[in-house]
LOVO-418472 format. One line per field, with one value per residue (C-alpha): residue number from 1; residue in three letters; x, y, z. Coordinates in steps of 0.001 Angstrom, whole numbers. Layout:
N
n	(NUM/...)
res	(ALA/...)
xx	(X/...)
yy	(Y/...)
zz	(Z/...)
***
This chain:
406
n	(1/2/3/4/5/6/7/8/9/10/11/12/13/14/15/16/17/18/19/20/21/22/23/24/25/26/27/28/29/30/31/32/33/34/35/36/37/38/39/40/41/42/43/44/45/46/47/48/49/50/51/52/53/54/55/56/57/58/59/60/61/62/63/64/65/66/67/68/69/70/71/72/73/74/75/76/77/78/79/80/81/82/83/84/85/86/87/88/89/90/91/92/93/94/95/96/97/98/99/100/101/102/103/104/105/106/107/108/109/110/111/112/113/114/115/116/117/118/119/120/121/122/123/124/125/126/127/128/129/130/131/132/133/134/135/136/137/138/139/140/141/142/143/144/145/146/147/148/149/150/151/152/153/154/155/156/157/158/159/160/161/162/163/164/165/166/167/168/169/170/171/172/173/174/175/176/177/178/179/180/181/182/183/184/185/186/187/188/189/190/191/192/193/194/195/196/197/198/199/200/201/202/203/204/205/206/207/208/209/210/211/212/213/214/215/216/217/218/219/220/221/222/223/224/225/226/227/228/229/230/231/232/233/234/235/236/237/238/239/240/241/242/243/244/245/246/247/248/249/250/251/252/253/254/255/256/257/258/259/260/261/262/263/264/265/266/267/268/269/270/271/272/273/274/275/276/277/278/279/280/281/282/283/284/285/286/287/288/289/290/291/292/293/294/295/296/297/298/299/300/301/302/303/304/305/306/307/308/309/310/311/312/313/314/315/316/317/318/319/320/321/322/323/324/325/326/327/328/329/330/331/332/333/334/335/336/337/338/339/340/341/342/343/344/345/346/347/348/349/350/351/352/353/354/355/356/357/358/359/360/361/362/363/364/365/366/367/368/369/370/371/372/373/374/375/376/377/378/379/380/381/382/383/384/385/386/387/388/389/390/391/392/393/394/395/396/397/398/399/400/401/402/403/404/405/406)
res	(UNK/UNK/UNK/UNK/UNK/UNK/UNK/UNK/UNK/UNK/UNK/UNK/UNK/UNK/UNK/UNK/UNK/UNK/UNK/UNK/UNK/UNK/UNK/UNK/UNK/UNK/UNK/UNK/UNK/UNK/UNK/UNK/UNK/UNK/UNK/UNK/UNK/UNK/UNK/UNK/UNK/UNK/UNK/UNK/UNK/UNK/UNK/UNK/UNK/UNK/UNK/UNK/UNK/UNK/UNK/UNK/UNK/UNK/UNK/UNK/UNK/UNK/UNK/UNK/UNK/UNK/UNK/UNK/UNK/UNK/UNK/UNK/UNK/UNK/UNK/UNK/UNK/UNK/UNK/UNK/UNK/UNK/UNK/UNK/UNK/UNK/UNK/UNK/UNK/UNK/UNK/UNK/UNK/UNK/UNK/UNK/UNK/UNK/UNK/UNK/UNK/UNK/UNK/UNK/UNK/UNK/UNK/UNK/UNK/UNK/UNK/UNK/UNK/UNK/UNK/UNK/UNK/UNK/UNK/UNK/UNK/UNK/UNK/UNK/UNK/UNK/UNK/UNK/UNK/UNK/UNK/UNK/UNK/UNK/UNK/UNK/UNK/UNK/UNK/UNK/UNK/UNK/UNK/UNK/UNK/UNK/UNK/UNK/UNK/UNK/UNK/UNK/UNK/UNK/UNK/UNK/UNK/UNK/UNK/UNK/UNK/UNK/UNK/UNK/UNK/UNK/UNK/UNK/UNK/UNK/UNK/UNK/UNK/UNK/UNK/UNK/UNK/UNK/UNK/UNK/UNK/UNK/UNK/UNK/UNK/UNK/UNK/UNK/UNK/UNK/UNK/UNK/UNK/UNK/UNK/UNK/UNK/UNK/UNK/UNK/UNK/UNK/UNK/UNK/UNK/UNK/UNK/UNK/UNK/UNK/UNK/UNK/UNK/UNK/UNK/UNK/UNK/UNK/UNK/UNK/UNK/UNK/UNK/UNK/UNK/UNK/UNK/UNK/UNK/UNK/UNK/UNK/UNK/UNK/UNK/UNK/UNK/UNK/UNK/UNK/UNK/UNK/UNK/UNK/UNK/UNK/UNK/UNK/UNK/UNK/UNK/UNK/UNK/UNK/UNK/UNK/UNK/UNK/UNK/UNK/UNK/UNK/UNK/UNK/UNK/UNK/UNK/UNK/UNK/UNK/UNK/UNK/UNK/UNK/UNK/UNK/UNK/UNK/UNK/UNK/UNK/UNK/UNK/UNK/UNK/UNK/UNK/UNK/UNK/UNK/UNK/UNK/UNK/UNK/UNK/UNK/UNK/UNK/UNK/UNK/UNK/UNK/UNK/UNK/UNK/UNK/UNK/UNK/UNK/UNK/UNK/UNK/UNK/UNK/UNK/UNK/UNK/UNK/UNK/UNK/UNK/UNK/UNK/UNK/UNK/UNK/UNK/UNK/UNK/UNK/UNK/UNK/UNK/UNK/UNK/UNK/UNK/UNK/UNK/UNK/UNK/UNK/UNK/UNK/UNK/UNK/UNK/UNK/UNK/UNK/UNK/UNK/UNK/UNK/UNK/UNK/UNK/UNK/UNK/UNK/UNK/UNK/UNK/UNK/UNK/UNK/UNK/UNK/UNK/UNK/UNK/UNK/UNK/UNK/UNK/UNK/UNK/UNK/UNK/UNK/UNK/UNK/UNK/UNK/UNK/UNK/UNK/UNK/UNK/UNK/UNK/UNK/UNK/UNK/UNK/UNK/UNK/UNK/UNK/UNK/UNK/UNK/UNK/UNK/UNK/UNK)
xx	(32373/28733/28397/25467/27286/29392/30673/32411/34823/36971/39737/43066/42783/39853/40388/37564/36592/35183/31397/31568/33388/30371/28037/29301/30070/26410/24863/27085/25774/22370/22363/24661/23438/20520/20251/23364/23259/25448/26656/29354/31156/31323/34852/36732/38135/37226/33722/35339/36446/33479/31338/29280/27942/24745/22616/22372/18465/16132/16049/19675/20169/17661/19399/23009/23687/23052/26488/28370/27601/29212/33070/33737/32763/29344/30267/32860/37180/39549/43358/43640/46308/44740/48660/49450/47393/48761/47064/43980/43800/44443/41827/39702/38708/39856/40647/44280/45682/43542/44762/43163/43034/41224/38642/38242/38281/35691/32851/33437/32581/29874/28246/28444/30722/32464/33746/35029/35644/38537/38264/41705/45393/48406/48387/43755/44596/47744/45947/43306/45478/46699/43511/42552/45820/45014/41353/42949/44733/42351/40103/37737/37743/37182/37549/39210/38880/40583/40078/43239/42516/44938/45203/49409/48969/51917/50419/52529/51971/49089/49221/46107/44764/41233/40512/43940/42914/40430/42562/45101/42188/40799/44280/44468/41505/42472/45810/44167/42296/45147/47815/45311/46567/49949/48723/47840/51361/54571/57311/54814/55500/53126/53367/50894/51480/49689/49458/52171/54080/56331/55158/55162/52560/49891/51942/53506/49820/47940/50999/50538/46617/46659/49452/47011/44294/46671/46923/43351/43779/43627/46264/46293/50271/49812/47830/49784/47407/50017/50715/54259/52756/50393/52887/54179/57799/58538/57930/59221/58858/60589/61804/63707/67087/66853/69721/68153/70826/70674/67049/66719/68964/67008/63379/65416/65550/61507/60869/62920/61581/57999/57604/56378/56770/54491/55691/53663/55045/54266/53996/56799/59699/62321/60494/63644/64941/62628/62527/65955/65778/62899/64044/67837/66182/64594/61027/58904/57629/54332/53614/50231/49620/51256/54387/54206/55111/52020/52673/50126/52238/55577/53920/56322/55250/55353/59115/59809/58339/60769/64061/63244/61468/64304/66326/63970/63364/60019/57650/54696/54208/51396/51318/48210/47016/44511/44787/41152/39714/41134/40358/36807/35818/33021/34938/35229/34592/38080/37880/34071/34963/38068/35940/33162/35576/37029/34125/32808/35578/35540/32611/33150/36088/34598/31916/34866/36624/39469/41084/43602/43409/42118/44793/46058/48911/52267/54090/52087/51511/48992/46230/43533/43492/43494/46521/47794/48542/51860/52880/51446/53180/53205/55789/55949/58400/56689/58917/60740/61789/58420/58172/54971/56878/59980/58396/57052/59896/61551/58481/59045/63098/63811/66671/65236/68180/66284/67198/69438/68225/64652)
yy	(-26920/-27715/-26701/-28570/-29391/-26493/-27638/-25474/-25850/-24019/-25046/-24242/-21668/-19336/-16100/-12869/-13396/-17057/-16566/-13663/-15329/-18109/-15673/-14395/-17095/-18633/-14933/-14657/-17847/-16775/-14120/-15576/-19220/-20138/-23385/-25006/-26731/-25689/-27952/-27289/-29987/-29933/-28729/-28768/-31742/-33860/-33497/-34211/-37427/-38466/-37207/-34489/-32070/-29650/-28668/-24976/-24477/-21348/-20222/-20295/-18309/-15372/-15489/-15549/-11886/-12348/-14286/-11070/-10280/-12871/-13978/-17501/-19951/-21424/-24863/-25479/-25994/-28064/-29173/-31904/-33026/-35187/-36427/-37541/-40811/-41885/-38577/-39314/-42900/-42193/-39716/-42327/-40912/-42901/-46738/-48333/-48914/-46172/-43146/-39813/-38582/-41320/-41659/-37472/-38022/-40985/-38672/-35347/-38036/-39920/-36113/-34728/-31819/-30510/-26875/-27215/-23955/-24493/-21020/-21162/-20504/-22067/-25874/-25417/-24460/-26647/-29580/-28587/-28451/-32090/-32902/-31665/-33237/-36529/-36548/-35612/-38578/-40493/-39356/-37009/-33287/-31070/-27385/-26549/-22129/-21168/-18191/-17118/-16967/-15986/-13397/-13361/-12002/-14599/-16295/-15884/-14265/-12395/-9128/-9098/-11839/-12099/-11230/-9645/-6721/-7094/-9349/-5977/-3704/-6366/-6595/-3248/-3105/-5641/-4044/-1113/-2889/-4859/-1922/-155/-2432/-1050/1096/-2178/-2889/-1151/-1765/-3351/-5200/-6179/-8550/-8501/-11704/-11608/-14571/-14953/-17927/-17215/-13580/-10459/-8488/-8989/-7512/-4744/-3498/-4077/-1866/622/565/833/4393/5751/5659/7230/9774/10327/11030/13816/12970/14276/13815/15918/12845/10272/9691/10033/8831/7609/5137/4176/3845/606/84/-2661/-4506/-8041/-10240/-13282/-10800/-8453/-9040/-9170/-8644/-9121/-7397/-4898/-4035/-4803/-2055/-62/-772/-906/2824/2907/1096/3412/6706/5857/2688/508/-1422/-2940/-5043/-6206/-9912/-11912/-15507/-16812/-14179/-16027/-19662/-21674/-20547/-21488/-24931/-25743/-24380/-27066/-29855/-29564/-30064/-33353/-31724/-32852/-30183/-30755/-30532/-30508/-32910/-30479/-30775/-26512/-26675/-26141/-22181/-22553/-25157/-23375/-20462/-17888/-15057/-16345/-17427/-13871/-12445/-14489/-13419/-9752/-9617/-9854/-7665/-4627/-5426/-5752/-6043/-7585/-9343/-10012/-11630/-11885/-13107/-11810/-14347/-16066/-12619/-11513/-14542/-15126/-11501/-10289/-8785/-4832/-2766/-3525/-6660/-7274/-4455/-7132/-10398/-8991/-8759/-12136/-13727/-12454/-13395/-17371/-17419/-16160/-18408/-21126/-20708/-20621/-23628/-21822/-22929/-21290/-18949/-15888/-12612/-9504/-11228/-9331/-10720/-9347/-5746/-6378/-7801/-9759/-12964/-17439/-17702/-21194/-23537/-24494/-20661/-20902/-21155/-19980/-17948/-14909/-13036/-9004/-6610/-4728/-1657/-641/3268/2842/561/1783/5069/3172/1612/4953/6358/4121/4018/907/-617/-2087/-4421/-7311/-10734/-12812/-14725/-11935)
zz	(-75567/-74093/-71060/-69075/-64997/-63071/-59808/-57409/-54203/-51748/-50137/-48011/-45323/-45046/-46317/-46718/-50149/-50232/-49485/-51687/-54787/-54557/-55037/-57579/-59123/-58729/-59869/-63331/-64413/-63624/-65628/-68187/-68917/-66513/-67959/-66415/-63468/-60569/-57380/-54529/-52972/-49400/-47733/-50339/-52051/-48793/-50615/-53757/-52773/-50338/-53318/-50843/-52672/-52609/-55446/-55810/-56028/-57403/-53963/-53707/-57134/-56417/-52482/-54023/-53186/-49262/-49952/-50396/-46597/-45000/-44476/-44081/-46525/-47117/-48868/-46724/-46369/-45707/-46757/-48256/-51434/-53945/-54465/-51238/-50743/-47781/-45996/-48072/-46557/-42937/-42969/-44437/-47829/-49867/-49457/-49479/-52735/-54561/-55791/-54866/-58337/-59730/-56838/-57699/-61523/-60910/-59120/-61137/-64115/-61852/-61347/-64935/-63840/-67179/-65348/-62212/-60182/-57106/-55519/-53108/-53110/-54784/-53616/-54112/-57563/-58882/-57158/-59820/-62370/-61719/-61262/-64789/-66534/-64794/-66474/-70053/-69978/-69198/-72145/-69977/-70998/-67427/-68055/-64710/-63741/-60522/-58431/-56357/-52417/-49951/-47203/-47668/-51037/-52245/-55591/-58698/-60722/-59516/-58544/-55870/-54362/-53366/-49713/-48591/-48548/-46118/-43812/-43733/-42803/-40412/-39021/-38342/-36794/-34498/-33252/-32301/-29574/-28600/-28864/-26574/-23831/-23821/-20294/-18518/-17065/-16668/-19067/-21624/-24673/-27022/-30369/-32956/-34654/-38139/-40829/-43375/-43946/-46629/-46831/-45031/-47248/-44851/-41948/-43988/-45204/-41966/-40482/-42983/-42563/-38813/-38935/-41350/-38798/-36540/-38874/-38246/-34691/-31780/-29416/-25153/-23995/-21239/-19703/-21147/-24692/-27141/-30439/-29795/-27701/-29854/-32687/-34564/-33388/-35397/-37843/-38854/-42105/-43148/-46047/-43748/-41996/-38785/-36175/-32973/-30963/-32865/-32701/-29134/-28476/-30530/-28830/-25033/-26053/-26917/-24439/-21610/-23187/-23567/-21538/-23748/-27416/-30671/-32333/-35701/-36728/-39497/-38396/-40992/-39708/-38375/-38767/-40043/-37116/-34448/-36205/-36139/-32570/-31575/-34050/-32434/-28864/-30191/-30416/-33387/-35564/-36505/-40524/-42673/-46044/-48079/-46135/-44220/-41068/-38550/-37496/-34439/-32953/-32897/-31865/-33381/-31878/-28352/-29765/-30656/-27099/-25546/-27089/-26989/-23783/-21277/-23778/-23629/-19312/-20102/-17124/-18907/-22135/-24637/-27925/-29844/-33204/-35278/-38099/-37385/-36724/-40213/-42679/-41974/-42113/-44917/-47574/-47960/-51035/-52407/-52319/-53823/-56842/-57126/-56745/-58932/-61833/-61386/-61288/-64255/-65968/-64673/-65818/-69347/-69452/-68438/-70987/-73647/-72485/-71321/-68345/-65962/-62755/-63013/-62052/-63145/-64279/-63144/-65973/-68581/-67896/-65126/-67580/-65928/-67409/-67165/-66158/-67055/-64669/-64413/-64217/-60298/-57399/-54179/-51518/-53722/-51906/-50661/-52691/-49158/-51607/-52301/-51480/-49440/-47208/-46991/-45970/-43181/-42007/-41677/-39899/-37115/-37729/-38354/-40822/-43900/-45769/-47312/-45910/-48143/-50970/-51063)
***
């Protein structure tokens, strides 16, 4: 296949990998193919539709490392499901009585665009791949290369996805400023609430990355600097039973020896709960075009504040999120040694004709590879039993049984 038209998007939630993996995208096929023409719709498919997009210039090409310096994304986001007209219309981008897809298929034709780059998470990348089956049928040949994006590490059947591990090490660095309020009240309890709707990777690592540092440190008891009260004391995931009597009893005795409690909390523990909880009190529960529920309005971790708080006799409460301090960070080594090899292989992939979304692909011996379409989803469960975390759990003495169904 010729290729003369590359377009590329991102879309979903940010996540520390996005500027980055346009960069490199842009500098591959620099160096690669010069001759082919590169644009970026603007947020996402909302520029898809609209048909906003950018031409990326000489000056852009020879500036396309700077890229690698920033987090957030340079072309722009947004969430928006090329299957679900009715969204598409009330948000005005597309008119009653079309469909999304065609409007979509319409302007990638309109522009020329024969590879088309989505550089996002499960729903980014399987719209793309209905995307691309729409415009077979309809006699137009896109090649469609996906890049997997998502802080919760949850994409299957990839191993690593782009920018989590940044968001863990961001995360961490977060809680240590916030855990560092634990001496600011009596009796204190403090939740770290961390993204991770289906997933509790995120949480698990940014736990694990944040006791390393401790590791690192001189401690002072003898004036009340210690590392027990510095310490994780919990940790919850929506992969973990949870028995809340139980481990209130548990931190009541933290909290009386030491005088105070962290708790790290990924943002999906316990969801089904809180919305049956608000949905049985005839509250609406607020969800986005792809039919998730909208985390920041059930605020989970102000949720789980509230049922341990009185348990523990806590004197002063804080819950705080690092989320939108994580995702838009500038990616870290890991993750550009991991985003440089990705890209590289979009590219060549793309120059082959070969579509899918590029992984180490857990099903096949960890080979990075296209990984066809229809083998992605989303809500890949964090494995509970893995050593690294188990080790961690009984650092801090907590029970580890995996909820039911993980």
């Amino acid at each position: 296949m010729s290729v003369r038209r590359v377009a590329l998007l991102t879309a979903g939630g940010f996540a520390p990998c996005l500027s980055s993996a346009v960069g490199g995208l842009i500098e591959r096929y620099t160096e690669l193919a010069p001759e082919i023409d590169i644009i970026a719709y603007q947020h996402g498919y909302h520029g898809l539709l609209t048909g906003t997009s950018v031409t990326v210039d000489a000056e852009t090409r020879a500036k396309a490392g700077l890229l690698h310096r920033f987090g957030g994304s340079p072309i722009g986001n947004s969430r928006v499901k090329l299957t679900n007209a009715k969204d598409c219309v009330k948000r005005g981008l597309v008119q009653e009585g079309q469909d999304p897809l065609h409007v979509a298929a319409e302007q990638l034709k309109s522009d020329g665009v024969d590879v088309l780059h989505t550089i996002g998470g499960d729903d980014t990348n399987t719209t793309a791949a209905d995307l691309a089956a729409y415009l077979h049928e309809n006699g137009y040949e896109l090649t469609v290369v996906g890049l997997p994006k998502t802080i919760d590490n949850d994409v299957v059947p990839i191993r690593q996805s782009l920018g989590a591990w940044t968001a863990a090490e961001e995360a961490a660095g977060f809680a240590r400023n916030i855990i560092g309020e634990h001496r600011s009240g009596n009796r204190m309890l403090i939740v770290h609430e961390v993204m991770g709707r289906h997933c509790g990777w995120l949480t698990a690592a940014a736990a694990a990355d944040y006791r390393k540092w401790l590791d690192t440190q001189e401690w002072v008891p003898s004036i009340g600097l210690s590392r027990e009260r510095w310490d994780v004391h919990a940790v919850f995931l929506p992969e973990l039973a949870l028995d809340v009597e139980a481990e209130a009893k548990r931190l009541r005795g933290v909290m009386d020896e030491i005088g105070n409690v962290n708790i790290f909390l990924s943002e999906g523990a316990g969801m089904h709960e809180i919305v049956a909880q608000l949905e049985a009190a005839g509250e609406t529960v607020e969800r986005d075009p792809f039919g998730h529920v909208k985390l920041d309005t059930i605020n989970p971790g102000q949720w789980f504040a509230k049922q341990f708080a009185e348990k523990l006799g806590a004197e002063k409460v804080m819950v705080q999120k690092s989320g939108y301090f994580s995702r838009a960070a500038a990616a870290n080594a890991e993750d550009l040694r991991l985003i440089k090899s990705m890209t590289d292989l979009a590219v060549e992939c793309a120059l082959k004709g070969e579509a899918g979304v590029i992984g180490h692909d857990e099903e096949d011996e960890g080979r990075l590879k296209a990984i066809a379409f229809p083998r992605i989803a989303g809500g890949k469960a964090f494995d509970v039993s893995q050593p690294w975390f188990v080790e961690l759990l009984e650092g801090i003495g907590q029970p580890h049984a995996p909820a039911s169904g993980s």
